[in-house]
C-alpha positions as CSV (number, residue, x, y, z in Angstrom):
1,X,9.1,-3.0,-4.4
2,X,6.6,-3.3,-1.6
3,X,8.0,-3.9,2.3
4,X,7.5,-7.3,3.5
5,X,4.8,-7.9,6.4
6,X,6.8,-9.0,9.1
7,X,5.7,-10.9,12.3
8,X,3.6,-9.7,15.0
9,X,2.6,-6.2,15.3
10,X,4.8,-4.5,17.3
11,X,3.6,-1.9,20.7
12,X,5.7,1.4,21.1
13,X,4.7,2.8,24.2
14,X,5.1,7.0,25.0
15,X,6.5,7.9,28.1
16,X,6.5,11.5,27.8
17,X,3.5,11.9,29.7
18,X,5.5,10.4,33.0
19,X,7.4,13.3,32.7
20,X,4.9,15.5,32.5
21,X,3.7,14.6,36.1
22,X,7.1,14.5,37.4
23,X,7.5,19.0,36.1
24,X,4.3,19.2,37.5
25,X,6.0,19.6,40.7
26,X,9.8,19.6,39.8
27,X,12.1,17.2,40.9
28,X,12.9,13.5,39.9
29,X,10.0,11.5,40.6
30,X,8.4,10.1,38.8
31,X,11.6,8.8,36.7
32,X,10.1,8.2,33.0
33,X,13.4,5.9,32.7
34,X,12.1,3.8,35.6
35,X,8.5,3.6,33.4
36,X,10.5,2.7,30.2
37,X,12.2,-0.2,31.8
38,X,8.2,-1.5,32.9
39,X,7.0,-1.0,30.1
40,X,9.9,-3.1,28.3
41,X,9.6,-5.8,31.1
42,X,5.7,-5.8,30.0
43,X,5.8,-6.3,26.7
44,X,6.5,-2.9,24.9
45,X,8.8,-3.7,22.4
46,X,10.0,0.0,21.8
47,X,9.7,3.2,23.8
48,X,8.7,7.1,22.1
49,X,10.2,10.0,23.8
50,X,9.6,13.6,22.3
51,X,11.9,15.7,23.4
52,X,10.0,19.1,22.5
53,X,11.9,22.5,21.9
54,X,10.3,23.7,25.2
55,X,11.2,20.5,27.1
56,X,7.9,21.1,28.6
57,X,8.0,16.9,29.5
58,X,11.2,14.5,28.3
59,X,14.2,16.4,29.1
60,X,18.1,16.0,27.4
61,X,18.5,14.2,30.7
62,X,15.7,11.6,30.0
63,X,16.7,10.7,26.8
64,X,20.4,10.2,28.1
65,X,19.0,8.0,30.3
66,X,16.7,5.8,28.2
67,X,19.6,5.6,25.9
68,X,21.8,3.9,28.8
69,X,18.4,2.1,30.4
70,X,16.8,0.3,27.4
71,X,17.5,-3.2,26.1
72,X,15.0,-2.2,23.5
73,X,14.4,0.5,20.5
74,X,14.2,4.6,21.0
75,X,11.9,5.9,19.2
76,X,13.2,9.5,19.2
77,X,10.2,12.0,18.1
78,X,11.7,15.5,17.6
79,X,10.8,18.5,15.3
80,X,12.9,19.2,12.0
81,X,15.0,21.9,13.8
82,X,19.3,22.2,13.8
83,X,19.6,21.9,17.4
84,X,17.0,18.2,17.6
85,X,19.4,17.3,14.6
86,X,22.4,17.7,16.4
87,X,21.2,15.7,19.6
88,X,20.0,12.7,17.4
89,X,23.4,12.5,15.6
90,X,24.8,12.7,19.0
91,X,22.5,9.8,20.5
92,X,22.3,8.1,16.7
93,X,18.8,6.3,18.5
94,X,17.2,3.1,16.3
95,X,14.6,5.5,15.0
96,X,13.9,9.1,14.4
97,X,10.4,10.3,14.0
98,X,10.1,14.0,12.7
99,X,6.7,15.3,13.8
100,X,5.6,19.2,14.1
101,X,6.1,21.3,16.5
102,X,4.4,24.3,17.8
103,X,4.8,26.0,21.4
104,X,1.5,27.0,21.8
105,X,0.0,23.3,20.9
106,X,-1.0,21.1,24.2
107,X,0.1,18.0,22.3
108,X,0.7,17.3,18.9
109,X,-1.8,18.4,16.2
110,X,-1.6,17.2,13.3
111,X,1.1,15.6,11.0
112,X,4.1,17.1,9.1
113,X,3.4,19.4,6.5
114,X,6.3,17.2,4.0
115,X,4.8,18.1,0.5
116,X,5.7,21.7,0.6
117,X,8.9,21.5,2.6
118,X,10.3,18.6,0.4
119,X,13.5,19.7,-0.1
120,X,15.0,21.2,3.3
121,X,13.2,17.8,4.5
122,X,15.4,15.8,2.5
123,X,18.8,17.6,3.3
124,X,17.4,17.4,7.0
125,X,17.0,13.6,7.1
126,X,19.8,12.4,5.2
127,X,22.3,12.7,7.5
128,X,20.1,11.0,10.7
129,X,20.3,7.9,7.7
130,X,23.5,8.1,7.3
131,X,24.1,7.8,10.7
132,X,21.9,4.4,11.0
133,X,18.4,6.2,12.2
134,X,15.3,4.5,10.5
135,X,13.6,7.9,10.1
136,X,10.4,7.9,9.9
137,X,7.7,10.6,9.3
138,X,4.6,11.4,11.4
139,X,1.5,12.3,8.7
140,X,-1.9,12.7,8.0
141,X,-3.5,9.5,6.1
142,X,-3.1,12.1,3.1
143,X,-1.6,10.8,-0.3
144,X,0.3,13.9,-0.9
145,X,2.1,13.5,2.1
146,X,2.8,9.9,2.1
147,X,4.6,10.3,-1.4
148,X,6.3,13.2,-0.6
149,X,7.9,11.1,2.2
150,X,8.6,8.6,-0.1
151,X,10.3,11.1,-2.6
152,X,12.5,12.8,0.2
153,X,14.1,9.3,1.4
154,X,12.0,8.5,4.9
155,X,11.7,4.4,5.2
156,X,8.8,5.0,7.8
157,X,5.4,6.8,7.7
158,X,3.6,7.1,11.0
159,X,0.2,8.0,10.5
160,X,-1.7,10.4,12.5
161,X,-4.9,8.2,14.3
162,X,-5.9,11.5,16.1
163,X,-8.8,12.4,13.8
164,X,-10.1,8.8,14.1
165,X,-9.7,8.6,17.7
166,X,-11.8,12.4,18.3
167,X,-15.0,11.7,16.6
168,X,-15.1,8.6,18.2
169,X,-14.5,9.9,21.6
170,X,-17.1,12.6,20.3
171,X,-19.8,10.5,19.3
172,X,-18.7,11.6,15.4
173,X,-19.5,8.2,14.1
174,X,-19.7,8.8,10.2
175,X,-16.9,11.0,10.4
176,X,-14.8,8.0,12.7
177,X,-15.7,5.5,9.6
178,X,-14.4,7.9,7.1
179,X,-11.6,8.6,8.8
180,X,-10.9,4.8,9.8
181,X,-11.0,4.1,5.7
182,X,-9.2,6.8,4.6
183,X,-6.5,5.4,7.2
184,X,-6.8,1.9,5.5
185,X,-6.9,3.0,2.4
186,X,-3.3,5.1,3.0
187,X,-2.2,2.0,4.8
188,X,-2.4,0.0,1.6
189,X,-0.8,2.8,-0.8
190,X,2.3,3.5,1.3
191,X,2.6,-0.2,1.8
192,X,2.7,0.0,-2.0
193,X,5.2,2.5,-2.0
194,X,7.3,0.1,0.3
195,X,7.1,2.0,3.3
196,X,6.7,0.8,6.3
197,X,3.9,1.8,7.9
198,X,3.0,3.0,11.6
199,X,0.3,4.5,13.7
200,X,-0.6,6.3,16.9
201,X,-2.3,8.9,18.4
202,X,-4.8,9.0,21.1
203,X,-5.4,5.3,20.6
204,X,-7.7,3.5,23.1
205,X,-8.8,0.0,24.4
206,X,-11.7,1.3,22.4
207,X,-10.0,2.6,19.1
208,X,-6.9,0.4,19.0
209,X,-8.3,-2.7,17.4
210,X,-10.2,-1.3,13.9
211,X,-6.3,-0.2,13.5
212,X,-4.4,-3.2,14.9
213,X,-6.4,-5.4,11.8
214,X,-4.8,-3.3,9.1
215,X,-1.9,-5.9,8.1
216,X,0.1,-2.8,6.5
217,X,0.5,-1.5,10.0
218,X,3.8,-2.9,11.4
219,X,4.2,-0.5,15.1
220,X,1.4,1.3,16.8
221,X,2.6,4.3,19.5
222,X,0.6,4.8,22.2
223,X,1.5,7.3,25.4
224,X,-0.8,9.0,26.8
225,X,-3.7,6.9,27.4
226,X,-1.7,4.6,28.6
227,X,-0.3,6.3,31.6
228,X,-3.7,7.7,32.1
229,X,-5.1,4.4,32.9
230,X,-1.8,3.0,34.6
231,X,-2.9,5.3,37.1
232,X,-6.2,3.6,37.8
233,X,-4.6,-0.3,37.4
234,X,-1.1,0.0,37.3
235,X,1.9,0.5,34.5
236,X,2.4,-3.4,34.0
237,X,-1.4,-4.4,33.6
238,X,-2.4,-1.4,31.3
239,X,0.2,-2.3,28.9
240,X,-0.4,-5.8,29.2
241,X,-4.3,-5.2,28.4
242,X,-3.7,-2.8,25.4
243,X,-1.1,-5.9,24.1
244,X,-3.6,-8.4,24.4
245,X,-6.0,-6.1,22.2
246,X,-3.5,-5.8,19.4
247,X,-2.5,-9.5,19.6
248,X,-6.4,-10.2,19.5
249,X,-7.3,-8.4,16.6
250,X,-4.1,-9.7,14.3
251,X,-4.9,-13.1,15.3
């Protein structure tokens, strides 16, 4: 039974990259808490925090914080290890997205490998569900991988707009079309599946709309580029800009 399209489409906006600034020099400013609560009062309507193994940005600190601060969802990214398991269960945020994880990585690289890590996968989400976590999945617009997150009990897929978003940036204009499809065409089968379906990665003012139109998608996560370009206008109207884009293109 397919998921129902629901409403308007919703913004989740990354914070981790506040952070990042704030360990570039050590102390507590700037507060990604304090950016969470702008964001919400601008028209996010859910925050992502990955709280990497390395805690090389978000911090256990941070996330106790957002988790006291927000009046809206936590989108909790973490990787698939025993000791992210145990903080979520401790935190029990509205959503859990398992991505990979490597140390040596500047940011994440690619999506989960689910299709041949089906079962420890399965035993690893179940109890985040049982808990009251949506879980979702952060993948490659690869059909493999969507119905192995079907088969292992995920009610979310995040796909990876990473790709799409490079050859763009790069000038890699066949290969952005391909990619663009192939993340339509994925869109539609895990809709099928009745998934709900999500997507981020190094979206832009330039890249976000050809992905805001799919009606599948139901969230879009978007961080980095974000806090890029709050640096050049501001938190508030850099938000408010990448909102109107969205609402544009599903209007």
């Amino acid at each position: 039974m397919s998921a129902n399209f629901a409403g308007k489409l919703r913004l989740g906006v990354n914070i981790d990259h506040v952070a990042t600034v704030r360990n570039a020099r050590g102390g507590e400013y700037p507060d990604p808490v304090r950016a969470a609560k702008l964001a919400e009062e601008a028209g996010a309507d859910g925050i992502t925090a990955h709280l990497r193994e390395d805690r090389r940005h978000i911090t256990d600190s941070d996330i106790d914080g957002l988790m006291d601060a927000l009046n809206i969802p936590l989108n909790f990214e973490m990787a698939a290890t025993d000791e992210m398991q145990a903080i979520a269960l401790r935190h029990k945020p509205h959503a859990v997205c398992i991505v990979p994880e490597k140390r040596e990585e500047k940011t994440t690289e690619g999506g989960l490998e689910v299709a041949r890590d089906e079962n420890r996968l399965a035993h690893f989400i179940a109890p985040l569900r049982e808990a009251g976590c949506r879980v979702s999945i952060f993948i490659a617009a690869d059909r493999a991988q969507i119905e192995a997150a079907n088969r292992i009990g995920a009610e979310v897929i995040e796909l990876h707009t990473g790709a799409y978003c490079d050859a763009h940036a790069e000038g890699r204009f066949e290969e952005r079309d391909a990619e663009l499809e192939r993340l339509r065409e994925m869109s539609t089968f895990a809709h099928s599946l009745g998934l709900e379906v999500h997507a981020g990665h190094g979206m832009t003012y330039d890249t976000v709309q050809p992905i805001a139109v799919f009606p599948e998608v139901m969230e879009l996560n978007i961080g980095h580029f974000l806090m890029g370009e709050a640096m050049f206008r501001g938190l508030t109207p850099a938000i408010s800009e990448m909102r109107r884009l969205m609402d544009e293109a599903r209007s």
